[in-house]
PLY file of the C-alpha trace (Angstrom):
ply
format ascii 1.0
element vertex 99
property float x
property float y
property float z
element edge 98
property int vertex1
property int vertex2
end_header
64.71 116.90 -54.66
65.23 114.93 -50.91
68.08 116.89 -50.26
66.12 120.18 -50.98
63.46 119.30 -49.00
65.83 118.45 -46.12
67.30 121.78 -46.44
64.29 123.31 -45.93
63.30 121.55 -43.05
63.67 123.23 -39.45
65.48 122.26 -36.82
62.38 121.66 -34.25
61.38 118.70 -33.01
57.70 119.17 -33.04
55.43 120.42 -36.07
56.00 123.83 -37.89
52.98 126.29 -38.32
51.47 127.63 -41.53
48.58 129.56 -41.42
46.01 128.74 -43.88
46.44 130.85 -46.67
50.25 130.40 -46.33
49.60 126.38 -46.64
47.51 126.84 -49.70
49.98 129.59 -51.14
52.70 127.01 -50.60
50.55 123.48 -50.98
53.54 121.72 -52.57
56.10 123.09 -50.43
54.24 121.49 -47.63
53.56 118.40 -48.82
57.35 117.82 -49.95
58.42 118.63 -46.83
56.07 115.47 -45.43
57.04 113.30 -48.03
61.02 114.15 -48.01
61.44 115.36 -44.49
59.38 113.89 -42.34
57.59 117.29 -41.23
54.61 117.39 -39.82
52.77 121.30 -41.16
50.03 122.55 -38.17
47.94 124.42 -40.15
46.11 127.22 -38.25
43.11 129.88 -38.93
42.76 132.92 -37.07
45.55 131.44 -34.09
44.53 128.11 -33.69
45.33 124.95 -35.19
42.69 123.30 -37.36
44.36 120.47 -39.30
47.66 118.94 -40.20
49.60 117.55 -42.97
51.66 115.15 -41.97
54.08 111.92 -43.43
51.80 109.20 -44.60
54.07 106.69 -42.72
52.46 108.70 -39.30
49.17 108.53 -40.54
49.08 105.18 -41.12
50.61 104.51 -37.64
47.87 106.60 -36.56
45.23 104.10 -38.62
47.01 101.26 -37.48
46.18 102.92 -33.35
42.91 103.27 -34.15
42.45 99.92 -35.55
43.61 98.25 -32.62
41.94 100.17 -30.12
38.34 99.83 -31.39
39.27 96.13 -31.78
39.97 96.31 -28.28
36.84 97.88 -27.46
34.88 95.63 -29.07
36.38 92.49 -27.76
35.70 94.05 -24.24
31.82 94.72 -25.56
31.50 91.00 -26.93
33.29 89.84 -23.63
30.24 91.42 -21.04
27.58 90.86 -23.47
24.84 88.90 -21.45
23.19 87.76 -24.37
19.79 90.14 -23.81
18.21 91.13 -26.92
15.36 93.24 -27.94
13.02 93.78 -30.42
12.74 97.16 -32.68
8.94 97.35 -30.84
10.72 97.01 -27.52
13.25 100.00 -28.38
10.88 102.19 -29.75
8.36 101.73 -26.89
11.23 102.60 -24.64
12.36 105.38 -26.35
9.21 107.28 -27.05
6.80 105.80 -24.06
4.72 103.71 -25.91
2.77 100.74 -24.06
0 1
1 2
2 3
3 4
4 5
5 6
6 7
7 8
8 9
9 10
10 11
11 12
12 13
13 14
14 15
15 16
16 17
17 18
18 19
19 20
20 21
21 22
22 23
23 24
24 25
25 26
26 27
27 28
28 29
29 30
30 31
31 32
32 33
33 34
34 35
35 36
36 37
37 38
38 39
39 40
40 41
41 42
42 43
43 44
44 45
45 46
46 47
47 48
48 49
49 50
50 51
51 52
52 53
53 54
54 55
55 56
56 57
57 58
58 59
59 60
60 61
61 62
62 63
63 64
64 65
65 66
66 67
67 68
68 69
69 70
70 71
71 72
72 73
73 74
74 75
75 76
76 77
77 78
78 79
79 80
80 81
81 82
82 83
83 84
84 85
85 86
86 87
87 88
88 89
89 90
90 91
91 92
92 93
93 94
94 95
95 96
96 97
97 98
């Protein structure tokens, strides 16, 4: 199976394009080309791209990114925390100008 996904694969660098109802016409096509290949399938509607199937190796990469970068963010928000809290009352006064 491997070896007929890989000689399906193209020879591009980036993703290949499907449009929709070609994806869905050709679902497991597509997906053995991610798990076998390595291809990453744009799919698009009416010209433009709207999601992707791609390796689960890249998407976990792509968890792993996210991970660490909201980690990151949130160290930097714990880090220039002053301490200053307030109440639900407080908030709500704020926000809708009660006294």
């Amino acid at each position: 199976m491997y070896i007929w996904y890989m000689t399906l694969a193209p020879d591009t660098d980036g993703p290949i394009e499907r449009t929709a109802t070609d994806a869905r016409a050709h679902f497991s096509d597509v997906v053995g080309l991610a798990q076998h290949a390595g291809v990453t399938t744009a799919i698009t509607r009416n010209g433009r791209r709207v999601a992707a199937v791609v390796p689960a190796d890249v998407l976990d990469l792509l968890d792993d990114l996210e991970d660490r970068a909201l980690s990151r963010m949130a160290a930097e928000a714990l880090a220039e925390d002053d301490g200053t809290r307030y109440s639900l009352d407080q908030v709500r006064a704020e926000i809708l100008g009660d006294d």
